[in-house]
N, C-alpha and C positions, 0 to 999 in steps of 0.2 A: 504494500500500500504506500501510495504517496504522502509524503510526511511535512509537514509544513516545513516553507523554507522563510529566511530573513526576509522584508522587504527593503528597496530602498529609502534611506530617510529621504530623498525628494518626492518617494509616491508617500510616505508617511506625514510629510508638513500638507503636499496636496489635498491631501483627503481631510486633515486635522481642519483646514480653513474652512471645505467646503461642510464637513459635519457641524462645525461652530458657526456659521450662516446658517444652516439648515434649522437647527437648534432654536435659535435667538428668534427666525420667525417662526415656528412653531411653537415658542413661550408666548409670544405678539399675539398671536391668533387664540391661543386657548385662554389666556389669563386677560385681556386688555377690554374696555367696552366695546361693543352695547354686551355683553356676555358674554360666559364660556361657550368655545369654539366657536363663537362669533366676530371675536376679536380683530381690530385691524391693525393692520405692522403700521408703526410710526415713521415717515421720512422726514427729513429734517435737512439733507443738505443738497444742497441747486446746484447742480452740477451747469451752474452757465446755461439754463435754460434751454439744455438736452434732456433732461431726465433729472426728477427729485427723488432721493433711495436714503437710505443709510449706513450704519459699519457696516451689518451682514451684508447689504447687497455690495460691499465692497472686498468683503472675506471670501463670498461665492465668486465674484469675477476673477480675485486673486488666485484663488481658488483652481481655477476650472485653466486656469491661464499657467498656472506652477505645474499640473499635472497636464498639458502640452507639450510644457517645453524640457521638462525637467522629469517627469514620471513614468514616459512610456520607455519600454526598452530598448536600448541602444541594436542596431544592426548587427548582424553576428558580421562581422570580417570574411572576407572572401578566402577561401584556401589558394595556395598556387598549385596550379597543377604540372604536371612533369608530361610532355606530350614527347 
């Protein structure tokens, strides 16, 4: 049987940011008015009048953007072959 192996710490901060956004608005939602599980995430910073979000929606971008660049596995190296 296949046995768990290490991950990298870059797929470990990826995931860490994007479960910590995940998290933060699903406390927003279940704890915040008009009621439980009816709650709305609070935004608060104006991105220059692109889009109004918060940390999380800043964790999830960071997020999703570390495990691009930095999470997925590296190419295996080509062998040389002897013809």
């Amino acid at each position: 049987m296949g046995g768990h192996r290490p991950q990298p710490k870059a797929r470990l901060i990826g995931f860490s940011l994007l479960l910590g956004g995940a998290t933060t608005h699903l406390g927003d939602r279940l704890f915040r008015a008009p009621g439980f599980a009816r709650g709305h995430v609070v935004d608060f910073i104006d991105y220059n009048d692109w889009f109004v979000g918060n940390v999380a929606d800043i964790a999830l971008f960071c997020g999703a953007v570390w495990i691009v660049l930095f999470g997925l596995p590296a190419p295996e190296p080509k062998q040389a072959t002897d013809t």
